[in-house]
PQR file of N, CA, C, O and H, with PARSE charges and radii, in Angstrom:
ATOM      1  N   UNK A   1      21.816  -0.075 -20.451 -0.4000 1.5000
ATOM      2  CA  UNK A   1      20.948  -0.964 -19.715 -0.0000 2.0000
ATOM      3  C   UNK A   1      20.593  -2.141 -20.627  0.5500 1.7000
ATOM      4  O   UNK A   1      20.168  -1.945 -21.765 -0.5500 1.4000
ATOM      5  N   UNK A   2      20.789  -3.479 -20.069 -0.4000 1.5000
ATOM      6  CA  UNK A   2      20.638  -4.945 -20.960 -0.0000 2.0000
ATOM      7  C   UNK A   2      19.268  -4.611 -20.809  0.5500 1.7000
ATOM      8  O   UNK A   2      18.756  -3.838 -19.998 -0.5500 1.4000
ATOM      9  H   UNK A   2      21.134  -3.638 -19.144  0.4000 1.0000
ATOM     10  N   UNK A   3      18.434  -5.699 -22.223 -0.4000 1.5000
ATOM     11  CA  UNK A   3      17.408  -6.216 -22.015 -0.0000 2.0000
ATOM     12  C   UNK A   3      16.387  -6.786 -21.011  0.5500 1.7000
ATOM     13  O   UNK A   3      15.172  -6.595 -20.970 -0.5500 1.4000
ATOM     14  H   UNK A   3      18.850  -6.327 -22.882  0.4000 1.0000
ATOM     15  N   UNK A   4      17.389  -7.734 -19.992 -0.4000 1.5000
ATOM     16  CA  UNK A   4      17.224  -7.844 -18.856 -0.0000 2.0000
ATOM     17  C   UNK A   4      16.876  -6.964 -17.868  0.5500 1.7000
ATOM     18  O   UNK A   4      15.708  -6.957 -17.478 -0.5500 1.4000
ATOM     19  H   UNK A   4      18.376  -7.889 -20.026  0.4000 1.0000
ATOM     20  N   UNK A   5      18.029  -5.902 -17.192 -0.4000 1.5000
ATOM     21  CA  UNK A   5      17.355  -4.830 -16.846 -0.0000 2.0000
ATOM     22  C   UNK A   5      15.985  -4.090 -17.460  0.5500 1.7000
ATOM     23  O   UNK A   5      15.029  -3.732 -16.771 -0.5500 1.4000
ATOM     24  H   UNK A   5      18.978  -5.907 -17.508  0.4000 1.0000
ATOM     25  N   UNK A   6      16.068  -3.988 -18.464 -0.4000 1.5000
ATOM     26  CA  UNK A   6      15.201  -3.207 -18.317 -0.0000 2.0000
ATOM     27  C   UNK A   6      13.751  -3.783 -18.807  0.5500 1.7000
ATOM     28  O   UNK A   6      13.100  -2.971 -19.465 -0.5500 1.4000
ATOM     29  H   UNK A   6      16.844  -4.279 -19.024  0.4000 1.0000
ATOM     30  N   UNK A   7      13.079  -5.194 -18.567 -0.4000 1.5000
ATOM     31  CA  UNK A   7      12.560  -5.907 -18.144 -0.0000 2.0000
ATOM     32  C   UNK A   7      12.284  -6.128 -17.104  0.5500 1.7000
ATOM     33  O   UNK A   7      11.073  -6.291 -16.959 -0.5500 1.4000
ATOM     34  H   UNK A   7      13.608  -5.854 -18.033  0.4000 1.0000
ATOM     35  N   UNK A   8      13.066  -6.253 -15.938 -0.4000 1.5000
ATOM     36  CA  UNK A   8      13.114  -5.863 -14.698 -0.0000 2.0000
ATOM     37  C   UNK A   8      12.453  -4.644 -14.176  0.5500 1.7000
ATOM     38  O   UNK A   8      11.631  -4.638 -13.261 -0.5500 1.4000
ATOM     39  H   UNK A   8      14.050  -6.121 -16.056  0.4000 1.0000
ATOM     40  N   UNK A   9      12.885  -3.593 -14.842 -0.4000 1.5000
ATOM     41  CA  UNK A   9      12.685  -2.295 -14.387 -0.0000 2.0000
ATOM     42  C   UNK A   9      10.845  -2.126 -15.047  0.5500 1.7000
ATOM     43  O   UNK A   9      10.009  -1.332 -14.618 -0.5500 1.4000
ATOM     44  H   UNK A   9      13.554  -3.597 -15.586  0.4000 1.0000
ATOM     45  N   UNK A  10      10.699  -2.925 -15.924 -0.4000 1.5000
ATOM     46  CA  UNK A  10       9.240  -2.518 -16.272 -0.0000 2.0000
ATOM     47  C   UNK A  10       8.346  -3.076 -15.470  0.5500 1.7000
ATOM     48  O   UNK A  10       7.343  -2.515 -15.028 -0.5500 1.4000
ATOM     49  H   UNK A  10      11.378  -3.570 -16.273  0.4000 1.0000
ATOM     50  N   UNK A  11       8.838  -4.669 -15.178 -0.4000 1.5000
ATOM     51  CA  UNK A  11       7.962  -5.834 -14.376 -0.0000 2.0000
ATOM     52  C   UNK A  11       7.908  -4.603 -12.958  0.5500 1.7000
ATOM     53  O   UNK A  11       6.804  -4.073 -12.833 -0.5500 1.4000
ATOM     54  H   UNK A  11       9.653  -5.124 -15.537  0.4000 1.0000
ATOM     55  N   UNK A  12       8.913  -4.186 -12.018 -0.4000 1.5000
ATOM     56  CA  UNK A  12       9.067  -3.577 -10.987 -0.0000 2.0000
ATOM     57  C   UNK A  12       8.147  -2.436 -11.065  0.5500 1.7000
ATOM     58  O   UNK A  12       7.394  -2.193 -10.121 -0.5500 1.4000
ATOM     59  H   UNK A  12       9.810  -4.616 -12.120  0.4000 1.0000
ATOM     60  N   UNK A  13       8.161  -1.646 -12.240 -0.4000 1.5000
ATOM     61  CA  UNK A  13       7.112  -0.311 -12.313 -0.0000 2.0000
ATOM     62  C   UNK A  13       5.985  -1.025 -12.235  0.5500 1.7000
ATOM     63  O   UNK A  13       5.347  -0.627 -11.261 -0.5500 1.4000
ATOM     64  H   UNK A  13       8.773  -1.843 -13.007  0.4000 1.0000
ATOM     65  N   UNK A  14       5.304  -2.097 -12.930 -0.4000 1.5000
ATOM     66  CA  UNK A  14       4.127  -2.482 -12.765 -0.0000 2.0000
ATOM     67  C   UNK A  14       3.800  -2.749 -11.151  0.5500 1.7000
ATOM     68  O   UNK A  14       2.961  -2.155 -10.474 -0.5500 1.4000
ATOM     69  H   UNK A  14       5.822  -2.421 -13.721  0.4000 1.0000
ATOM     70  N   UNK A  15       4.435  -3.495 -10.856 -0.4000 1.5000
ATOM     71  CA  UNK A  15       3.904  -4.301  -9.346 -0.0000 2.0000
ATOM     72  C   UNK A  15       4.139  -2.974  -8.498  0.5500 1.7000
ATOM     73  O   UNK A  15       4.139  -3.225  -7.293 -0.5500 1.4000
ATOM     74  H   UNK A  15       5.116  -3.977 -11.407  0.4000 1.0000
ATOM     75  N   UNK A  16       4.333  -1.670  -8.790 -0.4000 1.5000
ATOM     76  CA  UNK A  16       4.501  -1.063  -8.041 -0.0000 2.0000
ATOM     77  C   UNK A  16       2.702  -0.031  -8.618  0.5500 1.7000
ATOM     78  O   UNK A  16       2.043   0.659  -7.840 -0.5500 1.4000
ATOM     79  H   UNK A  16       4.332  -1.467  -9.769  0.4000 1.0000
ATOM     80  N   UNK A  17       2.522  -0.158  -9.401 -0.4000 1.5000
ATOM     81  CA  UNK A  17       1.548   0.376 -10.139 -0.0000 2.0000
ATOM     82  C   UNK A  17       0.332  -0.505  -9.838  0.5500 1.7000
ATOM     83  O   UNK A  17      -0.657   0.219  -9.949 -0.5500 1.4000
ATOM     84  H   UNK A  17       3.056  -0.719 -10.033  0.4000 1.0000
ATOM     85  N   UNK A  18       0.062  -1.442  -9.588 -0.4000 1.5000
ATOM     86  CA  UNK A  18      -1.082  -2.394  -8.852 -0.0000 2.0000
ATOM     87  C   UNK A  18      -1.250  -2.170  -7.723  0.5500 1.7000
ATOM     88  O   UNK A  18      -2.393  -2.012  -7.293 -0.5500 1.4000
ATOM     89  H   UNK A  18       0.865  -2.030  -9.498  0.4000 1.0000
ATOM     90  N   UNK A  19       0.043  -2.076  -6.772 -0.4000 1.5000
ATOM     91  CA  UNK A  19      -0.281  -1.730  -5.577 -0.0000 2.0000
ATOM     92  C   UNK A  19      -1.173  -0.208  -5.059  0.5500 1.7000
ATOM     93  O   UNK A  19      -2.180   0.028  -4.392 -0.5500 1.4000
ATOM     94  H   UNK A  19       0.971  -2.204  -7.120  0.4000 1.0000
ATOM     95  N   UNK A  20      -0.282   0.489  -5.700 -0.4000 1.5000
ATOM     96  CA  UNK A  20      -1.418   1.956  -5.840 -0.0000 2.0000
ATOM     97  C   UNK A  20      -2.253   1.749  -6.178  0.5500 1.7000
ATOM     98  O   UNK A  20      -3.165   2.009  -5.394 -0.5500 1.4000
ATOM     99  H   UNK A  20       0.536   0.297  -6.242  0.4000 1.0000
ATOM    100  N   UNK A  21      -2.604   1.247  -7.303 -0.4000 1.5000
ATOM    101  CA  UNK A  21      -3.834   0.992  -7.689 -0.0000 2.0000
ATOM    102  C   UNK A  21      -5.238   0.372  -7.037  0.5500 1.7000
ATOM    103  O   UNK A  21      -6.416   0.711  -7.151 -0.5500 1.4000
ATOM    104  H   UNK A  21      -1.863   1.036  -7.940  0.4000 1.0000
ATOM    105  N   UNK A  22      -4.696  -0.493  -6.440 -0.4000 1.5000
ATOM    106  CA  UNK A  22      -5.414  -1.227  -5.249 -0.0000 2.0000
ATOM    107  C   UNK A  22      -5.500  -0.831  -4.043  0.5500 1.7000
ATOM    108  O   UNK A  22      -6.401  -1.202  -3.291 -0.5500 1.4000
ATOM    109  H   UNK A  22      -3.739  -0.769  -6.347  0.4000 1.0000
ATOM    110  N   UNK A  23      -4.433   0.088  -3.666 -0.4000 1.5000
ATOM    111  CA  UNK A  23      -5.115   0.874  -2.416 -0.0000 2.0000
ATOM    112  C   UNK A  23      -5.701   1.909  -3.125  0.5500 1.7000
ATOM    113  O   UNK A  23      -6.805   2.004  -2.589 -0.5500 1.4000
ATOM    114  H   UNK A  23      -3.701   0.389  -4.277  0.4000 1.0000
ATOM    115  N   UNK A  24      -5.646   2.688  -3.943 -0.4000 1.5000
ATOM    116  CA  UNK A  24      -6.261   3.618  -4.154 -0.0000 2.0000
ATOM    117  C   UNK A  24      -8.285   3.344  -4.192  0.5500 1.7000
ATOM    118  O   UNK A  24      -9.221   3.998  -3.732 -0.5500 1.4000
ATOM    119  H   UNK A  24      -4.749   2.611  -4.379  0.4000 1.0000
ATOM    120  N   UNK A  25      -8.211   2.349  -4.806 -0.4000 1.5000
ATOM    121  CA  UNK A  25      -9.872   1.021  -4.899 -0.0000 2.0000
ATOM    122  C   UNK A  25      -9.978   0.987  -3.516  0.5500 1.7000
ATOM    123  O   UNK A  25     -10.945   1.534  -2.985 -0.5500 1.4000
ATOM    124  H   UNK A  25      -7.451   1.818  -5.181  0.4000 1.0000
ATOM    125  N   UNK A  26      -9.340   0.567  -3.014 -0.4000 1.5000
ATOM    126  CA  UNK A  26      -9.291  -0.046  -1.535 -0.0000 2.0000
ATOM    127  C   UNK A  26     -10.288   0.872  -0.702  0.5500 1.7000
ATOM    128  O   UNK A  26     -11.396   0.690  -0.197 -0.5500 1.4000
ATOM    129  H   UNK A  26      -8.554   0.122  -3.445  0.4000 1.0000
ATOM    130  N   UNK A  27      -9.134   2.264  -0.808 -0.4000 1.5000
ATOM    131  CA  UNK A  27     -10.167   3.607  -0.079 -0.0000 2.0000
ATOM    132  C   UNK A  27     -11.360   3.820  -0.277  0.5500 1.7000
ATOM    133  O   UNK A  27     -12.260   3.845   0.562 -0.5500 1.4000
ATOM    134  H   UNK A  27      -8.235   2.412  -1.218  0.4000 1.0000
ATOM    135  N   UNK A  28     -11.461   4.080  -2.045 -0.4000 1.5000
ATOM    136  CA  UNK A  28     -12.536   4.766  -2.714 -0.0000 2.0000
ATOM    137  C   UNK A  28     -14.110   3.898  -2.044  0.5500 1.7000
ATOM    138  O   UNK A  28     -15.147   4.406  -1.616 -0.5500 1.4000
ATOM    139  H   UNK A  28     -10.730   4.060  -2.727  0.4000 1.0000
ATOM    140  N   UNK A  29     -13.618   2.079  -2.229 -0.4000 1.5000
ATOM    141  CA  UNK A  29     -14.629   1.177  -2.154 -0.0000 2.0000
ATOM    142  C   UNK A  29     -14.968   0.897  -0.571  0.5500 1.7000
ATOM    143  O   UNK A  29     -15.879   0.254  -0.050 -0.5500 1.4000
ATOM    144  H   UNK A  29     -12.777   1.667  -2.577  0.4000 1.0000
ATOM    145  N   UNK A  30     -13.851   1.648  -0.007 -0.4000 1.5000
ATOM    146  CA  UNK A  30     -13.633   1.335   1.683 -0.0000 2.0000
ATOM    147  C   UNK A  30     -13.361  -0.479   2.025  0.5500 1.7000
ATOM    148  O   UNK A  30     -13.666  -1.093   3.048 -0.5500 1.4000
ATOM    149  H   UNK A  30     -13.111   2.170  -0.431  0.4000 1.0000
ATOM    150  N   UNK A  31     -12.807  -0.906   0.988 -0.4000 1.5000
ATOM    151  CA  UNK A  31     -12.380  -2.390   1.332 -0.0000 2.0000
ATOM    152  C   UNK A  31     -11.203  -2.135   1.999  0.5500 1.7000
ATOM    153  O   UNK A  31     -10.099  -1.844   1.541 -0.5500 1.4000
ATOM    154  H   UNK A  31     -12.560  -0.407   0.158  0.4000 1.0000
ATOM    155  N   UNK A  32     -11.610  -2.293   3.261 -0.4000 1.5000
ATOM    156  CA  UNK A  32     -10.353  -2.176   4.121 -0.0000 2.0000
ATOM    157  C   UNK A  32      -9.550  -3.605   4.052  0.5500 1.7000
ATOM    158  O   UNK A  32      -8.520  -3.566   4.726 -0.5500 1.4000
ATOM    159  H   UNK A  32     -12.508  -2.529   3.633  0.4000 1.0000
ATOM    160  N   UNK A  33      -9.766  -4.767   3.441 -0.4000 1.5000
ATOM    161  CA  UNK A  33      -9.257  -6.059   3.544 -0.0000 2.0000
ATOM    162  C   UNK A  33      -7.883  -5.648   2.252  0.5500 1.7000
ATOM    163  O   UNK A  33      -6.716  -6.029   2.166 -0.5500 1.4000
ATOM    164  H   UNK A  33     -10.603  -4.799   2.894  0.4000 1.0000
ATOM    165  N   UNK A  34      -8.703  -4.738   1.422 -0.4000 1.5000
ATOM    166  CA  UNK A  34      -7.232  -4.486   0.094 -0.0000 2.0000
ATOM    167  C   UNK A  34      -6.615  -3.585   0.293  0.5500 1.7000
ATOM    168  O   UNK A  34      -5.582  -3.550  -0.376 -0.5500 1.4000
ATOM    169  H   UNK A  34      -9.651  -4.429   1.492  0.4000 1.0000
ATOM    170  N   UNK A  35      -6.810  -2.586   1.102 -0.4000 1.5000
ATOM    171  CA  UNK A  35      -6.264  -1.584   1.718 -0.0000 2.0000
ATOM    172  C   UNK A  35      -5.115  -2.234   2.456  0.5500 1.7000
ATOM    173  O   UNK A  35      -3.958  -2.000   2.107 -0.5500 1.4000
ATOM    174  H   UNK A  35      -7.649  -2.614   1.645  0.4000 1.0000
ATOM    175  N   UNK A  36      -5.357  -2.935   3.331 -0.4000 1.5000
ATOM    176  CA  UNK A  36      -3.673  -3.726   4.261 -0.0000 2.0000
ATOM    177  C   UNK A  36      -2.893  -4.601   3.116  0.5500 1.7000
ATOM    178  O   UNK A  36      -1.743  -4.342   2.761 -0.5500 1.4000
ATOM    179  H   UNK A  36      -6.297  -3.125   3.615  0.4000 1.0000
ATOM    180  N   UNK A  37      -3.653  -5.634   2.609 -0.4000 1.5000
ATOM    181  CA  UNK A  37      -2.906  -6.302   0.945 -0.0000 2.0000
ATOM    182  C   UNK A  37      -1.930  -5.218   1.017  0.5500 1.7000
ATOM    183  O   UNK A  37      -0.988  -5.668   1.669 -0.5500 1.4000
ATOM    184  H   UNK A  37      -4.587  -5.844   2.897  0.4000 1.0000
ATOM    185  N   UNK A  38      -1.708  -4.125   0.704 -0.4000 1.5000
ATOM    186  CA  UNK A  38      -0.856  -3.444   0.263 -0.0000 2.0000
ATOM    187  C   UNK A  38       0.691  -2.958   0.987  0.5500 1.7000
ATOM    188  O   UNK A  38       1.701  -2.541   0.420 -0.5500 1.4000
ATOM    189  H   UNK A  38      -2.474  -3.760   0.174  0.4000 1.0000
ATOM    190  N   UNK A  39       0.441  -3.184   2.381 -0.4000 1.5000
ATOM    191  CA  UNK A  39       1.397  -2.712   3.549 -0.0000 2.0000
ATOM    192  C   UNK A  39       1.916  -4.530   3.835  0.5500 1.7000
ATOM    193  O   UNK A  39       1.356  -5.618   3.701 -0.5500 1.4000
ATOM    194  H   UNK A  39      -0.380  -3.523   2.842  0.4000 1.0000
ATOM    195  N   UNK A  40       3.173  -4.098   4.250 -0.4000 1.5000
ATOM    196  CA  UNK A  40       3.943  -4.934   4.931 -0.0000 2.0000
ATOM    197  C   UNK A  40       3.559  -5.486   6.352  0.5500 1.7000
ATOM    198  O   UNK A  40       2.785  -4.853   7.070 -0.5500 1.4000
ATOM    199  H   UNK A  40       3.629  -3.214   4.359  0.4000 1.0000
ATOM    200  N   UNK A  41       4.225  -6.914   6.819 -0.4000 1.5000
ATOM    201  CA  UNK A  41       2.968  -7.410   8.247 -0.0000 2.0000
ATOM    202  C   UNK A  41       3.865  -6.133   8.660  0.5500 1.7000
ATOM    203  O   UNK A  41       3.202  -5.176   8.258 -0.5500 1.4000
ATOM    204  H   UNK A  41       4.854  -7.428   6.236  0.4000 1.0000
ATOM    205  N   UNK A  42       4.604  -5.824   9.038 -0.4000 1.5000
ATOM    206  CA  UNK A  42       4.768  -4.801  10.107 -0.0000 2.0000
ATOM    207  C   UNK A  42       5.080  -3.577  10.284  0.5500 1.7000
ATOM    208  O   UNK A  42       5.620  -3.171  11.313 -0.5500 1.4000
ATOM    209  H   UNK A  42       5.142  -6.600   9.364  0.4000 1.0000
ATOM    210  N   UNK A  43       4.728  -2.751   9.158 -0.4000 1.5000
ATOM    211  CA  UNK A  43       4.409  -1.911   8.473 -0.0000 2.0000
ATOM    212  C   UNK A  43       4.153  -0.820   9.499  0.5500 1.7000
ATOM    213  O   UNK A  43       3.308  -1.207  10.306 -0.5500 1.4000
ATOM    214  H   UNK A  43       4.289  -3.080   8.322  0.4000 1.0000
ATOM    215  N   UNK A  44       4.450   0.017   9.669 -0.4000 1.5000
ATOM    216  CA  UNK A  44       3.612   1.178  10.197 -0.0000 2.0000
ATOM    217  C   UNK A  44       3.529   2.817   8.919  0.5500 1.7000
ATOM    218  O   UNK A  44       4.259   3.098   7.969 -0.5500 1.4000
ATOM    219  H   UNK A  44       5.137   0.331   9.014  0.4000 1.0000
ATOM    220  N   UNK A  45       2.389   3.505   9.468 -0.4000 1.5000
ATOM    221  CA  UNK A  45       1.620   4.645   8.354 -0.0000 2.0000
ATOM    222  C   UNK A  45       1.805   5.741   9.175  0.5500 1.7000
ATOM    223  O   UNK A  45       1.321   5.680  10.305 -0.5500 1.4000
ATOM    224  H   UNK A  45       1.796   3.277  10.240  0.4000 1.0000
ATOM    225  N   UNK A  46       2.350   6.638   8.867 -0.4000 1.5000
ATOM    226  CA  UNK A  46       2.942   7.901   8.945 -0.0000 2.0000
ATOM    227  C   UNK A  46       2.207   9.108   8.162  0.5500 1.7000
ATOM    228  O   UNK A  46       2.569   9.304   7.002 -0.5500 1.4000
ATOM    229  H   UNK A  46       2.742   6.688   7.949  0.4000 1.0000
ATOM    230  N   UNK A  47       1.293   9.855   8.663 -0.4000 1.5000
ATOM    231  CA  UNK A  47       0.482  10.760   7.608 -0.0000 2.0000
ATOM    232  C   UNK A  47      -0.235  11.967   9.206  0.5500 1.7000
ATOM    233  O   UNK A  47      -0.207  11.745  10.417 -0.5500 1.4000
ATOM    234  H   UNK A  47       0.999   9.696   9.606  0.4000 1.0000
ATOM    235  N   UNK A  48      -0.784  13.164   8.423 -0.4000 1.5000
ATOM    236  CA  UNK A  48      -1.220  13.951   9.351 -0.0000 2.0000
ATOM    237  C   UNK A  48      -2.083  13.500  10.455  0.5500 1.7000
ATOM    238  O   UNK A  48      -1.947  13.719  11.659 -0.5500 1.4000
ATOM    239  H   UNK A  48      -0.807  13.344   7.439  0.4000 1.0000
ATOM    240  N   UNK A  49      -2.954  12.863   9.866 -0.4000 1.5000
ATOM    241  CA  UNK A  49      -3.973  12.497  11.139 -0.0000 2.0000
ATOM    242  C   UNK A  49      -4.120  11.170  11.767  0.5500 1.7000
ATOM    243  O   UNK A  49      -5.118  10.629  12.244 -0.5500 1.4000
ATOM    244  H   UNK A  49      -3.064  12.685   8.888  0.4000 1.0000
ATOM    245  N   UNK A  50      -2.926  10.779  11.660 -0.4000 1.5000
ATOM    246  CA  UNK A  50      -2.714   8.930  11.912 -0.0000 2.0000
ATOM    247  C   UNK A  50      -1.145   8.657  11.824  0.5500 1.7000
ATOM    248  O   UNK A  50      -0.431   9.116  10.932 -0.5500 1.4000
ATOM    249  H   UNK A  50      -2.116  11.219  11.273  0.4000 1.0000
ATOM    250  N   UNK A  51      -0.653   7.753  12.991 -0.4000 1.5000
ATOM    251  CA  UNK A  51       0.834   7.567  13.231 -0.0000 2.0000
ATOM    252  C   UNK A  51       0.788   6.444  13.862  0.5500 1.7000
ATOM    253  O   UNK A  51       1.115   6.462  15.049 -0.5500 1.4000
ATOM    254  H   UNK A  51      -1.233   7.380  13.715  0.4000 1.0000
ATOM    255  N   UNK A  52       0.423   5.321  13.315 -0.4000 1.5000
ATOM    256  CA  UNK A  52       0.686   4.080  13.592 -0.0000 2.0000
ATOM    257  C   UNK A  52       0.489   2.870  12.733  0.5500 1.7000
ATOM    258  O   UNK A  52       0.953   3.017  11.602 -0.5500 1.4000
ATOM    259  H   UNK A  52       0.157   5.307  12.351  0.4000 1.0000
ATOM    260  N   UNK A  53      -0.223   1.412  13.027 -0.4000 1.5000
ATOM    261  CA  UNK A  53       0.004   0.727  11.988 -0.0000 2.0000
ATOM    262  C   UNK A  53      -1.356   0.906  11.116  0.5500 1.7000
ATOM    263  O   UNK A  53      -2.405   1.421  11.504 -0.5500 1.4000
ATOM    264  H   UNK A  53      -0.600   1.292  13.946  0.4000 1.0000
ATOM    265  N   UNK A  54      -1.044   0.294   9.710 -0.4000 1.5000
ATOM    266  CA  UNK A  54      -1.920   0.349   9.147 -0.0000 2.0000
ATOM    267  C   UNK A  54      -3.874  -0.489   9.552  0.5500 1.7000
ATOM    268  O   UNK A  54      -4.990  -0.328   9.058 -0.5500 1.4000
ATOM    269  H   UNK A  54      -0.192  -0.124   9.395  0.4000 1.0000
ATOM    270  N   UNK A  55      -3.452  -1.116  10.380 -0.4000 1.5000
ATOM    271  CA  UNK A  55      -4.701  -1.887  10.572 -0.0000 2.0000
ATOM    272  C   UNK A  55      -5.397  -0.744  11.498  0.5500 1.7000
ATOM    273  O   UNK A  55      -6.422  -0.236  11.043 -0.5500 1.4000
ATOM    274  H   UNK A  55      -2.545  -1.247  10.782  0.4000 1.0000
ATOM    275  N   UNK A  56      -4.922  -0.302  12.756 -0.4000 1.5000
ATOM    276  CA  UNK A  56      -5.632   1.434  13.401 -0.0000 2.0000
ATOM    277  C   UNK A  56      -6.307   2.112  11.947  0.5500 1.7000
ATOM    278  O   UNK A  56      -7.522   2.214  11.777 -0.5500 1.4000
ATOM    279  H   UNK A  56      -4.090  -0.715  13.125  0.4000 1.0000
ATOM    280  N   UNK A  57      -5.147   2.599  10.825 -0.4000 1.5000
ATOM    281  CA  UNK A  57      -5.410   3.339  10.287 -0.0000 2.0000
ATOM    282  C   UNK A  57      -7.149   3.120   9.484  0.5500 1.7000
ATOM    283  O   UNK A  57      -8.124   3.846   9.291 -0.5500 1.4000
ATOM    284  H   UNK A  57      -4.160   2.516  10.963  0.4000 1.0000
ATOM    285  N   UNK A  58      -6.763   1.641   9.200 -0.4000 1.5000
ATOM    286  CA  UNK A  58      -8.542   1.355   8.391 -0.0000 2.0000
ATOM    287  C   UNK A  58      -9.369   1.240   9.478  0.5500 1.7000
ATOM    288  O   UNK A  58     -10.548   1.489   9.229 -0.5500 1.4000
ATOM    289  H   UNK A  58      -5.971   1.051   9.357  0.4000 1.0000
ATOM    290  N   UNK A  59      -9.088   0.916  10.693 -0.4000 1.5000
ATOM    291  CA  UNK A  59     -10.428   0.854  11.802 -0.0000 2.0000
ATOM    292  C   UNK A  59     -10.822   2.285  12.266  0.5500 1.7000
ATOM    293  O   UNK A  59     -11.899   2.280  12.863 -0.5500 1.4000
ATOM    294  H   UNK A  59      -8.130   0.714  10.895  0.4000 1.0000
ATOM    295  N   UNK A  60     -10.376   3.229  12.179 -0.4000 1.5000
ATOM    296  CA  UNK A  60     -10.649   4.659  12.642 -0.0000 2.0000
ATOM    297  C   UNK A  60      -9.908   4.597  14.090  0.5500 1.7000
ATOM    298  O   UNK A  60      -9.558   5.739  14.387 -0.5500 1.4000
ATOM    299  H   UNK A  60      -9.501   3.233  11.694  0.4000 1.0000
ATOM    300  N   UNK A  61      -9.636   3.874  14.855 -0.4000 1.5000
ATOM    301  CA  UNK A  61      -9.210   4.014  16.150 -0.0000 2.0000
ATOM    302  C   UNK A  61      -7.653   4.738  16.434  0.5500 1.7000
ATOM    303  O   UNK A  61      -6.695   4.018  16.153 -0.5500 1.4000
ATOM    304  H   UNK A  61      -9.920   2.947  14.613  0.4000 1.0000
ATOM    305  N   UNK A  62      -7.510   5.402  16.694 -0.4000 1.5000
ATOM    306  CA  UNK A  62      -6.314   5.653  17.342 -0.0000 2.0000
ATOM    307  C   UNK A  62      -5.033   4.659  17.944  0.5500 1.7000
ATOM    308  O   UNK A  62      -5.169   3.750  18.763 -0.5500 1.4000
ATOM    309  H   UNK A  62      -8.288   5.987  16.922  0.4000 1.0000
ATOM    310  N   UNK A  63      -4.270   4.925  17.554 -0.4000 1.5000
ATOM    311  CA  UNK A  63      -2.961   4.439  18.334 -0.0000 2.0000
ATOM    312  C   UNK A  63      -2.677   4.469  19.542  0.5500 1.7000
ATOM    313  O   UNK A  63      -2.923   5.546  20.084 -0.5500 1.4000
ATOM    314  H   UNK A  63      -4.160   5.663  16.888  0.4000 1.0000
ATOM    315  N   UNK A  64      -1.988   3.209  20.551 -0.4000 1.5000
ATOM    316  CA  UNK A  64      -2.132   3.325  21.684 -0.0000 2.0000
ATOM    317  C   UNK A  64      -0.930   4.423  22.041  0.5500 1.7000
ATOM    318  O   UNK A  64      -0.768   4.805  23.199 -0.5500 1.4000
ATOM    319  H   UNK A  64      -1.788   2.334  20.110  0.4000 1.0000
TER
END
């Protein structure tokens, strides 16, 4: 692996390591505004008690 790569591969672990990081804040602080920051616009969330997009998921409401 070049220098390059694996520069790449560190920059990539980070920005992947902020994002957790920030939803993880997101929850704890209930900032639901950094909580979506984190999902794609069209994103949908897949988990036991919720199966739709992420914006349902921070409002409590259900999926249509």
């Amino acid at each position: 692996m070049s220098d390059t790569e694996r520069l790449a591969r560190l920059e990539d672990e980070a920005a992947i390591r902020f994002v957790l990081n920030r939803y993880a804040h997101g929850i704890d602080a209930r900032d639901w505004e950094a909580v979506l920051a984190c999902y794609h616009e069209d994103a949908l969330d897949h988990r036991s008690r919720h199966d739709g997009t992420p914006a349902e998921f921070v409002s409590g409401e259900p999926p249509p």
